[in-house]
PQR file of N, CA, C, O and H, with PARSE charges and radii, in Angstrom:
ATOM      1  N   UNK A   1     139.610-166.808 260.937 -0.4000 1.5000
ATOM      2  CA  UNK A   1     139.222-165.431 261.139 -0.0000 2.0000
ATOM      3  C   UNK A   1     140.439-164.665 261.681  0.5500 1.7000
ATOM      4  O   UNK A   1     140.987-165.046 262.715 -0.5500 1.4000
ATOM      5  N   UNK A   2     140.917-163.476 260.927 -0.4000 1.5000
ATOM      6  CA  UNK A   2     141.899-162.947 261.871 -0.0000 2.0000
ATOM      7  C   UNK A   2     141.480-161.289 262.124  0.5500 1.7000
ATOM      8  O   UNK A   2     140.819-160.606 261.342 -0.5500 1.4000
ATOM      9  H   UNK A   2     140.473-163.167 260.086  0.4000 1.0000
ATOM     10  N   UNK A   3     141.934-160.939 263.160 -0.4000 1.5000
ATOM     11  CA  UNK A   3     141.507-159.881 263.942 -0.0000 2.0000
ATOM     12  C   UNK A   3     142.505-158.740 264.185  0.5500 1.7000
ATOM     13  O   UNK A   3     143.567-159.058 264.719 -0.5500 1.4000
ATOM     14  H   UNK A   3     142.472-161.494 263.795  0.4000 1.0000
ATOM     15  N   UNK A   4     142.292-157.386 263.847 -0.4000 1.5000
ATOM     16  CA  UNK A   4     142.829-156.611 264.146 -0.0000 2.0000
ATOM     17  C   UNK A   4     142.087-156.067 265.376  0.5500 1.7000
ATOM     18  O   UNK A   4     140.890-156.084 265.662 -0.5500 1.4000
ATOM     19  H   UNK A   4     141.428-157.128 263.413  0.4000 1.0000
ATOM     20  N   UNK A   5     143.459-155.443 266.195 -0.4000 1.5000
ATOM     21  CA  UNK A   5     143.162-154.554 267.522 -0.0000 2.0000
ATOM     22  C   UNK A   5     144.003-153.620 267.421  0.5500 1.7000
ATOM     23  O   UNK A   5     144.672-153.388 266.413 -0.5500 1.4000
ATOM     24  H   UNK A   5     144.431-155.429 265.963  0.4000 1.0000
ATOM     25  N   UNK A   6     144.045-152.791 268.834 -0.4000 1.5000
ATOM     26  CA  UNK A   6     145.021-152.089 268.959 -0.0000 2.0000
ATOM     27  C   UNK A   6     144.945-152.129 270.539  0.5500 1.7000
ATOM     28  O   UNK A   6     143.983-152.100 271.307 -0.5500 1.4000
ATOM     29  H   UNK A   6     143.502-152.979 269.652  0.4000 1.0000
ATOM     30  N   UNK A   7     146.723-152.229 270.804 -0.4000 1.5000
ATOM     31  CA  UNK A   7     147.395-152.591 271.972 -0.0000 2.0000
ATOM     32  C   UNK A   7     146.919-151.164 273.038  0.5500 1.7000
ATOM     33  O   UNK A   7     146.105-151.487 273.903 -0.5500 1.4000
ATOM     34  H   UNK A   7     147.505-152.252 270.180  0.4000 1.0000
ATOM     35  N   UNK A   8     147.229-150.071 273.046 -0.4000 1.5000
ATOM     36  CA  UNK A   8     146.826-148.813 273.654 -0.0000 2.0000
ATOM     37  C   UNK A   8     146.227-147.646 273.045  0.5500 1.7000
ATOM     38  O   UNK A   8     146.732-146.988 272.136 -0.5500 1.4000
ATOM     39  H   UNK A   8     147.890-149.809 272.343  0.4000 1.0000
ATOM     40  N   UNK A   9     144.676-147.350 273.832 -0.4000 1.5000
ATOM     41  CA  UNK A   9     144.133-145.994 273.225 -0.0000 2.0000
ATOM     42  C   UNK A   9     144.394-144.728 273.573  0.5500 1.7000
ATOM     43  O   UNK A   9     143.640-143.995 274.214 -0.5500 1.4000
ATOM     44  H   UNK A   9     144.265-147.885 274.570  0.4000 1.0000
ATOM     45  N   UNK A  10     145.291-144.505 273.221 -0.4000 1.5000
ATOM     46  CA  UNK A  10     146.240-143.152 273.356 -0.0000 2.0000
ATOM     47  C   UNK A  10     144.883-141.996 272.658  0.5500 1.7000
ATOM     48  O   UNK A  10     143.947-142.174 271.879 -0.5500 1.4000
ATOM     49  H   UNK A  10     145.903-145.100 272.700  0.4000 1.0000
ATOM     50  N   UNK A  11     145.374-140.891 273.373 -0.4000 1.5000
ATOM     51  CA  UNK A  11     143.632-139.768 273.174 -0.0000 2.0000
ATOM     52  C   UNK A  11     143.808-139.632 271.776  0.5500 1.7000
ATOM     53  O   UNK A  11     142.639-139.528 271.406 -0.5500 1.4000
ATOM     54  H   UNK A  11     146.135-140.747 274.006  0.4000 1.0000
ATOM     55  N   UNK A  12     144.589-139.557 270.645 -0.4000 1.5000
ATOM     56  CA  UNK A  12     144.307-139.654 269.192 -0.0000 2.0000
ATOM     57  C   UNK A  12     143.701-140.473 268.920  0.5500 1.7000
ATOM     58  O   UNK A  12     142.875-140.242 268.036 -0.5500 1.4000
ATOM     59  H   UNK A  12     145.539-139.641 270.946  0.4000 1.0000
ATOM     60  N   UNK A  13     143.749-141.906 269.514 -0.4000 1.5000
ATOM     61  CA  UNK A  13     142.857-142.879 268.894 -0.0000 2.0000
ATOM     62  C   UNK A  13     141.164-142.883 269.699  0.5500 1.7000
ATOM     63  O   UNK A  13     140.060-143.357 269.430 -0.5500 1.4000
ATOM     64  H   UNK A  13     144.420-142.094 270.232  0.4000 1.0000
ATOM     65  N   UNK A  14     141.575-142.324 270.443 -0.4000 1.5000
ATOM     66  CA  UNK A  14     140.095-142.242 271.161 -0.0000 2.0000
ATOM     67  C   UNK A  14     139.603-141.331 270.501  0.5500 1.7000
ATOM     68  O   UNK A  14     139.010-141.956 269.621 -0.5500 1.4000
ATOM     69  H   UNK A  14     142.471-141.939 270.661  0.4000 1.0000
ATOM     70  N   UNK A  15     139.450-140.363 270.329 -0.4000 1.5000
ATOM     71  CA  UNK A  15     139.419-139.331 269.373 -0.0000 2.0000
ATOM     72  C   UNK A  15     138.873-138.925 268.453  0.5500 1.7000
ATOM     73  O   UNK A  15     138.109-137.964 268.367 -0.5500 1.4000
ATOM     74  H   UNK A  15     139.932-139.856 271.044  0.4000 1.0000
ATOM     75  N   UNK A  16     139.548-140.275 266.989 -0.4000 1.5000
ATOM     76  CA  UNK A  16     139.046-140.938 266.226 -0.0000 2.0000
ATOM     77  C   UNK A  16     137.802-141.107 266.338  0.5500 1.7000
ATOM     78  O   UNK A  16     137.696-141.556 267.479 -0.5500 1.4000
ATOM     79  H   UNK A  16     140.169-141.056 267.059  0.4000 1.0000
ATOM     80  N   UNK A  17     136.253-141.010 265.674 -0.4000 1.5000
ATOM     81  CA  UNK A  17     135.285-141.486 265.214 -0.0000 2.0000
ATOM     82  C   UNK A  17     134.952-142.259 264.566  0.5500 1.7000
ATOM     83  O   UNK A  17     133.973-142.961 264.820 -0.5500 1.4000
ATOM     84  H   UNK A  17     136.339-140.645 264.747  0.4000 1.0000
ATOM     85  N   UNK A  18     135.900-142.401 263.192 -0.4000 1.5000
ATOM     86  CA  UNK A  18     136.045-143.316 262.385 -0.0000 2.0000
ATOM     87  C   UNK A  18     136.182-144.506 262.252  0.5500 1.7000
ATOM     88  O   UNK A  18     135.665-145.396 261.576 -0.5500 1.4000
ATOM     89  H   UNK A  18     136.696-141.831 262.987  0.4000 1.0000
ATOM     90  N   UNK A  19     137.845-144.310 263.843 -0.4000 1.5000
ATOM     91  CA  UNK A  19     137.891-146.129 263.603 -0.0000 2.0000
ATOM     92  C   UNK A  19     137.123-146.730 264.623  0.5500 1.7000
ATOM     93  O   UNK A  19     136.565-146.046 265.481 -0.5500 1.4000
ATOM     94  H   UNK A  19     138.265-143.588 264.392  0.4000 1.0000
ATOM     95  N   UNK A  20     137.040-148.211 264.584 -0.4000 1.5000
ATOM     96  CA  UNK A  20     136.297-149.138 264.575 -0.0000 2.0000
ATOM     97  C   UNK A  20     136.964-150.190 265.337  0.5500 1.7000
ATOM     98  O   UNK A  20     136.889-150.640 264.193 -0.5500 1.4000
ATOM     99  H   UNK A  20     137.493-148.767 263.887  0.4000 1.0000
ATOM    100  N   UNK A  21     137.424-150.876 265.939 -0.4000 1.5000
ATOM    101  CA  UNK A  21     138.580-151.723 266.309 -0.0000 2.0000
ATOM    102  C   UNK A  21     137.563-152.628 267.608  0.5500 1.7000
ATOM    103  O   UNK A  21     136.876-152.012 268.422 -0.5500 1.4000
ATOM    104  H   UNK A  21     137.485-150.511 266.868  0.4000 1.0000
ATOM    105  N   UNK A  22     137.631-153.728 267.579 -0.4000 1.5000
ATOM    106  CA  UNK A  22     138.467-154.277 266.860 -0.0000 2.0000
ATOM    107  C   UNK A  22     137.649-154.624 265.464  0.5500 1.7000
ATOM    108  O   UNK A  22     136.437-154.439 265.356 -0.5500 1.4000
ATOM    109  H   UNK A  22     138.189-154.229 266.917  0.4000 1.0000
ATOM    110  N   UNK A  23     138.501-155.163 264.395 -0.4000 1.5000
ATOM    111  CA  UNK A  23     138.099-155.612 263.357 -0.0000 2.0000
ATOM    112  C   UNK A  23     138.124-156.815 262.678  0.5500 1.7000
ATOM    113  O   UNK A  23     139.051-157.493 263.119 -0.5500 1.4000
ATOM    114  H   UNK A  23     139.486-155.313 264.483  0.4000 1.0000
ATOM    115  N   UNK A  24     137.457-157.436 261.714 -0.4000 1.5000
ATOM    116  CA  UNK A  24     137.858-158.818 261.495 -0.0000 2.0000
ATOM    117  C   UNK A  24     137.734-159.427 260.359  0.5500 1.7000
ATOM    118  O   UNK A  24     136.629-159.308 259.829 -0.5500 1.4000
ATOM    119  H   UNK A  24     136.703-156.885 261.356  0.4000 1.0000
ATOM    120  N   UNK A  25     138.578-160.091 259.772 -0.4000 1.5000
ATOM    121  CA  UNK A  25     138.559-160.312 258.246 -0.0000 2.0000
ATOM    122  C   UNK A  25     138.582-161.882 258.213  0.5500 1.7000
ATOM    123  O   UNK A  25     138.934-162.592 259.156 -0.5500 1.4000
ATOM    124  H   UNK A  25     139.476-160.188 260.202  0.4000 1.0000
ATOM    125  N   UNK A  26     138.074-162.396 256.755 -0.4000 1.5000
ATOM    126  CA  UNK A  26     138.272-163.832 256.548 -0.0000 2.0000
ATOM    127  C   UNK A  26     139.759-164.154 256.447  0.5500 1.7000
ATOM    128  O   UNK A  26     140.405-165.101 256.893 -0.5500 1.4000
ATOM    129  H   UNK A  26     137.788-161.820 255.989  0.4000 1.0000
ATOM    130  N   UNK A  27     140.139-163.006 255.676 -0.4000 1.5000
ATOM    131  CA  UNK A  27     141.707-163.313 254.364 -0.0000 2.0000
ATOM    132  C   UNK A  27     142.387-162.449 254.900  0.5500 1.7000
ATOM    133  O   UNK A  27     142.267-161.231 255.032 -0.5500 1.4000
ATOM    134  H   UNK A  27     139.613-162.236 255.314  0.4000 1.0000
ATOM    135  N   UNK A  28     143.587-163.662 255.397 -0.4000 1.5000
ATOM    136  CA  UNK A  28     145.116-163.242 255.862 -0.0000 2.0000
ATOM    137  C   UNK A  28     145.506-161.919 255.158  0.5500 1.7000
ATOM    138  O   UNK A  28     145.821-160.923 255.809 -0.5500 1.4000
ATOM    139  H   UNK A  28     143.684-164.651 255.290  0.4000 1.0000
ATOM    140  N   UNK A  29     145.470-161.945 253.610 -0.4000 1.5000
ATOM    141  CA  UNK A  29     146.346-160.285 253.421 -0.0000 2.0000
ATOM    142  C   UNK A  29     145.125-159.531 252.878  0.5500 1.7000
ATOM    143  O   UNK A  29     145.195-158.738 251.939 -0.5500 1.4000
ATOM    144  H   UNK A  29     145.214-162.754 253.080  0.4000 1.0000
ATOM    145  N   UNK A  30     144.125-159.806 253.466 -0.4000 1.5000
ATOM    146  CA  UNK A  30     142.681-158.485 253.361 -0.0000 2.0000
ATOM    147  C   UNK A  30     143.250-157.816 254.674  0.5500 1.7000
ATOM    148  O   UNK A  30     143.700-156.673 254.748 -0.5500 1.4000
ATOM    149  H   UNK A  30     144.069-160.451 254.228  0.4000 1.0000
ATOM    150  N   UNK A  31     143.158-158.649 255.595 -0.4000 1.5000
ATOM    151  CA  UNK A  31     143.772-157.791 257.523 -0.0000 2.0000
ATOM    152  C   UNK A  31     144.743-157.537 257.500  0.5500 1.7000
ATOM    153  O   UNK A  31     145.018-156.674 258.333 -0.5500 1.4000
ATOM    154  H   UNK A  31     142.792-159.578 255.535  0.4000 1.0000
ATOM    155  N   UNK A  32     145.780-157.963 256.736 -0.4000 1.5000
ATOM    156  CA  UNK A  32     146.945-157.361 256.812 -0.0000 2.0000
ATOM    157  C   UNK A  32     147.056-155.772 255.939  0.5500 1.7000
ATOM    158  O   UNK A  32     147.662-154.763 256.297 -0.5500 1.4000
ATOM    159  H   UNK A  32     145.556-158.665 256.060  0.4000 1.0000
ATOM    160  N   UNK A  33     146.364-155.966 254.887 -0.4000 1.5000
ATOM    161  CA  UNK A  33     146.630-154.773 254.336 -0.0000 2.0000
ATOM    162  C   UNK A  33     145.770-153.568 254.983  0.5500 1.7000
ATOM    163  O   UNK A  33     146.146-152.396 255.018 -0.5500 1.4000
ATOM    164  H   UNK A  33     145.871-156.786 254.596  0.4000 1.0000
ATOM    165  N   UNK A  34     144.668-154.014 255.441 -0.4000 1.5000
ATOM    166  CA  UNK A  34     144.057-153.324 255.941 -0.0000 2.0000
ATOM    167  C   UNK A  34     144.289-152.599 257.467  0.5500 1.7000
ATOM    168  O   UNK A  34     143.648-151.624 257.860 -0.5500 1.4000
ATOM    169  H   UNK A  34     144.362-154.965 255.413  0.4000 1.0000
ATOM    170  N   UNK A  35     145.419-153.343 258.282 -0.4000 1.5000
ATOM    171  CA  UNK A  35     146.251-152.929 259.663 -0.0000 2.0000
ATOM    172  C   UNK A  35     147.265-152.210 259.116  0.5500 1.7000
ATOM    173  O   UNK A  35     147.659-151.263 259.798 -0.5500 1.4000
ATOM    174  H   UNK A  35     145.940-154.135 257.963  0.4000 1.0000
ATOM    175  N   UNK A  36     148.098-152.509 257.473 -0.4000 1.5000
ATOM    176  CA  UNK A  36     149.036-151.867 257.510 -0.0000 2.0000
ATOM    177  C   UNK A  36     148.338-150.199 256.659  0.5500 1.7000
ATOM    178  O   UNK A  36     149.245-149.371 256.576 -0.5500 1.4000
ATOM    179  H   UNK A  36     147.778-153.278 256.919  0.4000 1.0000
ATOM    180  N   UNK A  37     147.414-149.848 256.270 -0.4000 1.5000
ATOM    181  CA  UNK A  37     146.735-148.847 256.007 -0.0000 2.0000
ATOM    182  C   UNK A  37     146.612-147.816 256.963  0.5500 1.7000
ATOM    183  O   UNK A  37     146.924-146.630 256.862 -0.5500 1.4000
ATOM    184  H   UNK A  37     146.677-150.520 256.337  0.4000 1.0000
ATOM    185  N   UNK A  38     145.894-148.710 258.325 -0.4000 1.5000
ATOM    186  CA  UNK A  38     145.259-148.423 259.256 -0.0000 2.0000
ATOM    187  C   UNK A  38     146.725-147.384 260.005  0.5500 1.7000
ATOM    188  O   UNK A  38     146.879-146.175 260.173 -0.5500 1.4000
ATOM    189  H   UNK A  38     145.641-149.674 258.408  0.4000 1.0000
ATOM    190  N   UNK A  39     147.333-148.247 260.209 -0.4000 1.5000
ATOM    191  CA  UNK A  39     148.544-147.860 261.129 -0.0000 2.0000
ATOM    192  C   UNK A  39     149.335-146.596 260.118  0.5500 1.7000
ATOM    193  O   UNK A  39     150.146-145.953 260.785 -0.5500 1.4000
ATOM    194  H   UNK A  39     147.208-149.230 260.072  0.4000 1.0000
ATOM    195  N   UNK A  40     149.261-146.276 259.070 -0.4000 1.5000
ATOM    196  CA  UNK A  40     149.494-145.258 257.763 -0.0000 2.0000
ATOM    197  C   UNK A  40     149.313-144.563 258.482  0.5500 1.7000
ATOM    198  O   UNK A  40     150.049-144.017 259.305 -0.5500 1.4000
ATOM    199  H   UNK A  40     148.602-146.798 258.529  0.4000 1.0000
ATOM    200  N   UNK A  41     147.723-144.445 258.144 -0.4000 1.5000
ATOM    201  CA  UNK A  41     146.921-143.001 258.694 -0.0000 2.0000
ATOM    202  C   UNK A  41     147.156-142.991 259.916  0.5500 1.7000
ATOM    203  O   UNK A  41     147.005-141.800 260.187 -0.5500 1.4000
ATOM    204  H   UNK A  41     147.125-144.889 257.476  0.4000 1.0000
ATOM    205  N   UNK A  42     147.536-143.722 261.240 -0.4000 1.5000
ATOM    206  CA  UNK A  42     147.931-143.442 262.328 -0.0000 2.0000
ATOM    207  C   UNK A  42     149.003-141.997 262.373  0.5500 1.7000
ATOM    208  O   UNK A  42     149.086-140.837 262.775 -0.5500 1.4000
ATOM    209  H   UNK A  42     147.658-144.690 261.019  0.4000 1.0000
ATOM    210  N   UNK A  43     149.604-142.918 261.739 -0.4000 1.5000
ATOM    211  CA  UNK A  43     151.478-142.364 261.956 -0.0000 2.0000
ATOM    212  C   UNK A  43     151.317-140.881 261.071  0.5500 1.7000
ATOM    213  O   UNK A  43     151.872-139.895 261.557 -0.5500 1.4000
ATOM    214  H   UNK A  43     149.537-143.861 261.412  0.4000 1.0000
ATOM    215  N   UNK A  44     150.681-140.754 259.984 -0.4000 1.5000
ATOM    216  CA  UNK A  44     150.154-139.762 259.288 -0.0000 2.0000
ATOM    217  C   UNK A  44     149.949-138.454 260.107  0.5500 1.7000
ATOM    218  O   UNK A  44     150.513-137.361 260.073 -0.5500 1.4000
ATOM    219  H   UNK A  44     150.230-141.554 259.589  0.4000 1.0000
ATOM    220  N   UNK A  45     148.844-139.013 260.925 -0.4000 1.5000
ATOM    221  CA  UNK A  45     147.660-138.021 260.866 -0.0000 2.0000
ATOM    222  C   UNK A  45     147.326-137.448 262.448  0.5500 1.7000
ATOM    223  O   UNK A  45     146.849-136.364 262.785 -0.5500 1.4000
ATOM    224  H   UNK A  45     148.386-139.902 260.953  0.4000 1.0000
ATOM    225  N   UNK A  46     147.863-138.856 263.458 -0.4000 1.5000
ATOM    226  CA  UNK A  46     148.193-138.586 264.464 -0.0000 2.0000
ATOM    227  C   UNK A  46     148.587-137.262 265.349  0.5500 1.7000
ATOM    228  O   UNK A  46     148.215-136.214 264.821 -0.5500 1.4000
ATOM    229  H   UNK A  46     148.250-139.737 263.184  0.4000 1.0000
ATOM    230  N   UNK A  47     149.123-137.151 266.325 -0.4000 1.5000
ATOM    231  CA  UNK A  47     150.130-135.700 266.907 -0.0000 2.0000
ATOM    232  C   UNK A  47     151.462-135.970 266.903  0.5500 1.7000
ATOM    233  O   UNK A  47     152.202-135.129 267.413 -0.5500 1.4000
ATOM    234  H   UNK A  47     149.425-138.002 266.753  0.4000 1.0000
ATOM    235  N   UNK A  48     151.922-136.943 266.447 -0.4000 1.5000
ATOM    236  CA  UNK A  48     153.097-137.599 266.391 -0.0000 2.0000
ATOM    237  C   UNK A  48     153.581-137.619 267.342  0.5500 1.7000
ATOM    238  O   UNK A  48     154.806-137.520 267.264 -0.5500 1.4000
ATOM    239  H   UNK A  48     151.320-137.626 266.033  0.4000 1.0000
ATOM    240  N   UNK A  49     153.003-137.747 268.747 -0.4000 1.5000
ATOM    241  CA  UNK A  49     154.179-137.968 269.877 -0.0000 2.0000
ATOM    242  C   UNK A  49     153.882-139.784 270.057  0.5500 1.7000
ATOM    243  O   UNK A  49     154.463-140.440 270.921 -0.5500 1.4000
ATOM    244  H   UNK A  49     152.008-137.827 268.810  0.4000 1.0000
ATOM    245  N   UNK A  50     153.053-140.287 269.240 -0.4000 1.5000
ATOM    246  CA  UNK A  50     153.233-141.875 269.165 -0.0000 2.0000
ATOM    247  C   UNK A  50     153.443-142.501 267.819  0.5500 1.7000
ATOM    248  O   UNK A  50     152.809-142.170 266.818 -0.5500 1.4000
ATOM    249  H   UNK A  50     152.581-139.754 268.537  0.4000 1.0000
ATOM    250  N   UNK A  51     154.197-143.253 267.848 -0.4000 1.5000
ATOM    251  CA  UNK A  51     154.265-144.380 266.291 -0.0000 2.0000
ATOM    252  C   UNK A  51     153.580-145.831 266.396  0.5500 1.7000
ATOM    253  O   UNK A  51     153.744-146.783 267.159 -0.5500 1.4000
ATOM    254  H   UNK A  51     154.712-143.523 268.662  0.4000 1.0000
ATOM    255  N   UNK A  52     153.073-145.682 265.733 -0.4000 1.5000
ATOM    256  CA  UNK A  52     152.386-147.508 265.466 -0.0000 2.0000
ATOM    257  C   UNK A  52     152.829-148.187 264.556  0.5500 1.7000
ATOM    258  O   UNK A  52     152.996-147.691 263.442 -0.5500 1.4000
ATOM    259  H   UNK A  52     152.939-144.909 265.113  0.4000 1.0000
ATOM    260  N   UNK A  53     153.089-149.345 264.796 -0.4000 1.5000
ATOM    261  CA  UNK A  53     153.256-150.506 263.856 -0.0000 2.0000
ATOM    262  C   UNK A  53     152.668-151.439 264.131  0.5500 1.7000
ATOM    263  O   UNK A  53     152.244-151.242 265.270 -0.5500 1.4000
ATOM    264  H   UNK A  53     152.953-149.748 265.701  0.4000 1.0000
ATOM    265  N   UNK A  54     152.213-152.825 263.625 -0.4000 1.5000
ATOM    266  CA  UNK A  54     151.583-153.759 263.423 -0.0000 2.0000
ATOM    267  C   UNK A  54     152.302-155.266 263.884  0.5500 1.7000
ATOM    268  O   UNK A  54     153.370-155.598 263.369 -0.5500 1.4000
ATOM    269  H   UNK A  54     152.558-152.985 262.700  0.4000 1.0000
ATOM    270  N   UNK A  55     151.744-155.978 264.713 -0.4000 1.5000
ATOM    271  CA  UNK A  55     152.713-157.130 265.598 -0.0000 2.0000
ATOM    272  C   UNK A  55     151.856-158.259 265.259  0.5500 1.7000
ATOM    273  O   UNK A  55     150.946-158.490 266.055 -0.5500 1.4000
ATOM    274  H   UNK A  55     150.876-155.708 265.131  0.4000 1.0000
ATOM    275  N   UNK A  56     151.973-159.054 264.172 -0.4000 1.5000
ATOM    276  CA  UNK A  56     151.157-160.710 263.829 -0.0000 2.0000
ATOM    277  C   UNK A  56     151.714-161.798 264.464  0.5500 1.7000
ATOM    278  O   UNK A  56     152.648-162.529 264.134 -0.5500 1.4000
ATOM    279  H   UNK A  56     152.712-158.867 263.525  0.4000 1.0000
ATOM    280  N   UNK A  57     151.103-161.791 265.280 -0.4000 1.5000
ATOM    281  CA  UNK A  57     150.861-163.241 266.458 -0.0000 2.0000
ATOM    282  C   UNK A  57     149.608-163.835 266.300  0.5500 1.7000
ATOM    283  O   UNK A  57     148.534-163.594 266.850 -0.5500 1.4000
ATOM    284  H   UNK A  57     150.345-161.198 265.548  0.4000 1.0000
ATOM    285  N   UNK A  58     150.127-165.163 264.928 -0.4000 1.5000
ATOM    286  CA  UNK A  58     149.097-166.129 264.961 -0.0000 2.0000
ATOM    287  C   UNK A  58     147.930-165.448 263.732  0.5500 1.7000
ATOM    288  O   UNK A  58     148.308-164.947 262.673 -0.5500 1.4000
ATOM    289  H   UNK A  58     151.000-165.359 264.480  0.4000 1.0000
ATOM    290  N   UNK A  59     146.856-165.537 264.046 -0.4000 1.5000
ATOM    291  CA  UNK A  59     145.811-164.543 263.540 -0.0000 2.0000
ATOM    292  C   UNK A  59     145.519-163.252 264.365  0.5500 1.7000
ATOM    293  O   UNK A  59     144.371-162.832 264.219 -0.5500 1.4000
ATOM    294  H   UNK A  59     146.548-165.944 264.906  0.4000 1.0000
ATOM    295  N   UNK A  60     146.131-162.707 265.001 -0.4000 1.5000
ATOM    296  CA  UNK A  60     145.579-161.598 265.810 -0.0000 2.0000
ATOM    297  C   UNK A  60     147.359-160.626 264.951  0.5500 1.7000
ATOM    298  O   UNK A  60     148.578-160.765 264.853 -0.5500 1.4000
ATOM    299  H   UNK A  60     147.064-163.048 265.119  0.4000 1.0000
ATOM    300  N   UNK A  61     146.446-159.889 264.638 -0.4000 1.5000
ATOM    301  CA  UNK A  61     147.111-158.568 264.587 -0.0000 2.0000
ATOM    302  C   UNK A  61     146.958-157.174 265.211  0.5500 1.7000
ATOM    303  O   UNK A  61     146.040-156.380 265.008 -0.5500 1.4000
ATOM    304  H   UNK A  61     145.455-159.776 264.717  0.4000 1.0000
ATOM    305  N   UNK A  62     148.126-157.008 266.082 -0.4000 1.5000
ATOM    306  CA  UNK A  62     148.026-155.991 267.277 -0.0000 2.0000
ATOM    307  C   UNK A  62     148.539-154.744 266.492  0.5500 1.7000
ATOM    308  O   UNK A  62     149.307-155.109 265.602 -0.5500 1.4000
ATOM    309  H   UNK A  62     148.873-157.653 266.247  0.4000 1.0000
ATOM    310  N   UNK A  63     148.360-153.352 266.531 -0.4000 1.5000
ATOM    311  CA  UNK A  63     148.102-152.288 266.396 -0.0000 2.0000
ATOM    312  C   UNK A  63     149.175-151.854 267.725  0.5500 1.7000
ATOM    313  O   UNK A  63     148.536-151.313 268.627 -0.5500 1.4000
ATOM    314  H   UNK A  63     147.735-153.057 267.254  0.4000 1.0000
ATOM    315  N   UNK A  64     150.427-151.963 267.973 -0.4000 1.5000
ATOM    316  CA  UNK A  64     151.448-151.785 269.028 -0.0000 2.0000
ATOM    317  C   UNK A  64     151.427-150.208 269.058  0.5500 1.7000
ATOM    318  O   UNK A  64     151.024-149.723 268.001 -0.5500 1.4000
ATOM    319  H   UNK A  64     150.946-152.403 267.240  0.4000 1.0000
ATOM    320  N   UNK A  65     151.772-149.309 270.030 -0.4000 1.5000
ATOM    321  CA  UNK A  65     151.937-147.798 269.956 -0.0000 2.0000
ATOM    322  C   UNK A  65     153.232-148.022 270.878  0.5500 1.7000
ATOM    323  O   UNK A  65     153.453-149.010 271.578 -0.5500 1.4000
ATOM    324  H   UNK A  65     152.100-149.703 270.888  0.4000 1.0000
ATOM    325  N   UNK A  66     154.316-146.494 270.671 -0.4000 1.5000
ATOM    326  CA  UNK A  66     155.475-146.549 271.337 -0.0000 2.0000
ATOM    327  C   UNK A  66     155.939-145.225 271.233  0.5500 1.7000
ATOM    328  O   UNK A  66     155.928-144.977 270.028 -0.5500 1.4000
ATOM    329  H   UNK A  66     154.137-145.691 270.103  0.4000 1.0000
ATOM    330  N   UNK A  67     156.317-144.301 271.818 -0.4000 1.5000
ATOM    331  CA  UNK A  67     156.663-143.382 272.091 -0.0000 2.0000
ATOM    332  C   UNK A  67     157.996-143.130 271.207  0.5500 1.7000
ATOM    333  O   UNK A  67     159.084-143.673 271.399 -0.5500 1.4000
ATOM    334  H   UNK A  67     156.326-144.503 272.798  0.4000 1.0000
ATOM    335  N   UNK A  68     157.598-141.947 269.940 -0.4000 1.5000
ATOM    336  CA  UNK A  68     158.596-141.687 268.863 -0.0000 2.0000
ATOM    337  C   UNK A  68     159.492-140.817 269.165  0.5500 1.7000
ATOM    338  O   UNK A  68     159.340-139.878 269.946 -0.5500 1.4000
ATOM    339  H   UNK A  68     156.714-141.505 269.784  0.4000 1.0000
ATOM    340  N   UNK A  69     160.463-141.091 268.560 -0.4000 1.5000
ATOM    341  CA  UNK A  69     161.739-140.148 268.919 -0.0000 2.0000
ATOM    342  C   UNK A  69     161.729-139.360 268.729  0.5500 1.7000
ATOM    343  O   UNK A  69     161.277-138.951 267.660 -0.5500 1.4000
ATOM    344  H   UNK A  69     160.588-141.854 267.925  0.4000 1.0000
ATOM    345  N   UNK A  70     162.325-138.450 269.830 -0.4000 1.5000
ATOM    346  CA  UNK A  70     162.666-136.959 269.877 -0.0000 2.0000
ATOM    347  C   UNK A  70     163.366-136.139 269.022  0.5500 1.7000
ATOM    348  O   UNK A  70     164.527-136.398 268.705 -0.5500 1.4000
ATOM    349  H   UNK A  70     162.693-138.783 270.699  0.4000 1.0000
ATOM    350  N   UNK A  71     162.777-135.186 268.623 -0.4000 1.5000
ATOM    351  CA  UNK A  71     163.251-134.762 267.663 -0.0000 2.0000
ATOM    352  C   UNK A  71     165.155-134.521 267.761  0.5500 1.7000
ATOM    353  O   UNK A  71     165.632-134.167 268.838 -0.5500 1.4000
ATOM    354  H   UNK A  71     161.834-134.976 268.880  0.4000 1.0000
ATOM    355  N   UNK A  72     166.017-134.743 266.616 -0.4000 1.5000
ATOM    356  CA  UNK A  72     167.644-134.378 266.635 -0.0000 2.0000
ATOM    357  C   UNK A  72     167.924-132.825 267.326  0.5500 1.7000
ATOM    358  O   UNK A  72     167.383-131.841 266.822 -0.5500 1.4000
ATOM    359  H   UNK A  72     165.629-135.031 265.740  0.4000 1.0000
ATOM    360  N   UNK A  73     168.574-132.734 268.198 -0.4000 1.5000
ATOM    361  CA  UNK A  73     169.382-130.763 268.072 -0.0000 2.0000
ATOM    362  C   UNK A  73     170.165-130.584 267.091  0.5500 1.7000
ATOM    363  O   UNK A  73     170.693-129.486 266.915 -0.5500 1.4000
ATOM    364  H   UNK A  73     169.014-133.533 268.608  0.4000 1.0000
TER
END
């Protein structure tokens, strides 16, 4: 069984109605594709003052958030 989460609920993801977390799939690249979707529409749709990417340790796939760079002068 592997499991998607997410590491911090930053108020966009709280927010969210939609998602669902944690989540859990039989098949290695059903959860994978489905965290790397997930984390899409994050980075998408978000306020962009966070970026997510996806951290596979084992069967658990973490949903990581990190504070995106500032915009260039």
């Amino acid at each position: 069984m592997y499991t998607i989460d997410i590491e911090k609920r930053c108020g966009c993801v709280k927010k969210d109605e939609n998602l669902v977390l944690p989540q859990q799939f039989e098949d290695k690249h059903e959860a994978e594709f489905a965290a790397l979707r997930l984390v899409n529409h994050m980075n998408a749709n978000y306020c962009k003052k966070h970026r997510f990417y996806v951290d596979e340790e084992g069967d658990k796939l973490t949903i990581r958030v990190e504070l995106a760079c500032p915009k260039e002068i």
